[in-house]
N, C-alpha and C positions, 0 to 999 in steps of 0.2 A: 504494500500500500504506500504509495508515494506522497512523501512529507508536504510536495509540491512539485511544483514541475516551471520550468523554463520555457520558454515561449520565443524563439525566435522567427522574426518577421524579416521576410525578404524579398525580392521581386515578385516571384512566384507564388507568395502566400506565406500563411505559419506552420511550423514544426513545433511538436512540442518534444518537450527532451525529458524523462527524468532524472532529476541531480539528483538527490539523495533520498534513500527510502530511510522509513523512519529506523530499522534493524542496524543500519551502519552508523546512522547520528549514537544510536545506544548504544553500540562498540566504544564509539569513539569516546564518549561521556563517560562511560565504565575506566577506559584505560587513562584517562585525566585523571578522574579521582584515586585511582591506584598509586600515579603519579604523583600527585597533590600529597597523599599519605606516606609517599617515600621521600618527599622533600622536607616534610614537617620531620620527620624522625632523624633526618642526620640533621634536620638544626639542633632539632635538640641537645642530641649528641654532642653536635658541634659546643652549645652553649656550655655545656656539661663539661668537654673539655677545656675550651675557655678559663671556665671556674678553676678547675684541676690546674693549669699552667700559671696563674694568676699566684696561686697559695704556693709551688712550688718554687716560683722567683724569690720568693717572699721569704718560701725558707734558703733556698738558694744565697740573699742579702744576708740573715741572720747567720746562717753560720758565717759565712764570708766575715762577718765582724767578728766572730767567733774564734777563727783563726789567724786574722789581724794581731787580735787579743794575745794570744796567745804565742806568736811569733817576736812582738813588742814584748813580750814577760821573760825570753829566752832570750834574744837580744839583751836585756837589761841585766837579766842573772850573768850573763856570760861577761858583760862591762863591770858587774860587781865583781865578781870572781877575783877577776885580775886588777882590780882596783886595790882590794882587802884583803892579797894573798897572804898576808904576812900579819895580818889579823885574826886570829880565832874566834875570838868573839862577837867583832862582828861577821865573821863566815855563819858560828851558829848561832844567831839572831836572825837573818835570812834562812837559813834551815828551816828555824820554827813560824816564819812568815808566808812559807812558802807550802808546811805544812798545813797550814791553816785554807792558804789559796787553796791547795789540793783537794783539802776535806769541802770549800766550795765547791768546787768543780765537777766534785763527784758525786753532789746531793743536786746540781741544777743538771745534771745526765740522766742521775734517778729520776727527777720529777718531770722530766720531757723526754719519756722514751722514744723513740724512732715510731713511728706509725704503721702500720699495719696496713698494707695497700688496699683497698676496696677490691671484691668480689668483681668480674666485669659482670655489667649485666645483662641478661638473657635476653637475646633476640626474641 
């Protein structure tokens, strides 16, 4: 059953033609919205990852300070070292200063364990 029909006119008179029966418009309709529904899902996706790269830069910065930190702490014991060789005392004053860093450094490890990747999720 045609959705409509085409009409051309020429010297001789009219032809009609039909262009589309209604069966091919609803093919074509069906496979858009397929379409439409596979486009919405990798945005999402998309957006999903977005989020995911955003918080990894993030932790990316932080350590990055992180190791700054602590490349600066070793640098500076190493200029003490040899500044106070002939110092004992103050060698163990930085001992126990340094003890004290460590015992930080090893409760702000505990309290920010590494994270546990997400599950990807099911198609």
């Amino acid at each position: 059953m045609p959705l409509f029909k085409l009409v051309i006119v020429n010297k001789g008179g009219a032809i009609a033609v039909n262009v589309w029966e209604y069966e091919n418009i609803k093919i074509i309709l069906e496979s858009l919205e397929r379409i439409e529904k596979k486009i919405d899902s990798l945005l999402k996706k998309e957006k999903h990852m977005s989020a995911e790269l955003d918080l990894l830069k993030a932790e990316v910065q932080e350590t990055q300070g992180a190791v700054d930190s602590a490349i600066a702490l070793i640098v500076g014991l190493s200029d003490f070292i040899k500044l106070h060789s002939e110092d004992p005392a103050a060698l163990l004053a930085m001992a126990a200063e340094l003890d004290a860093k460590q015992a930080a450094i090893a409760a702000a490890v505990a309290a920010n364990p590494v994270p546990v990747p997400p599950a990807p999720p099911v198609p």
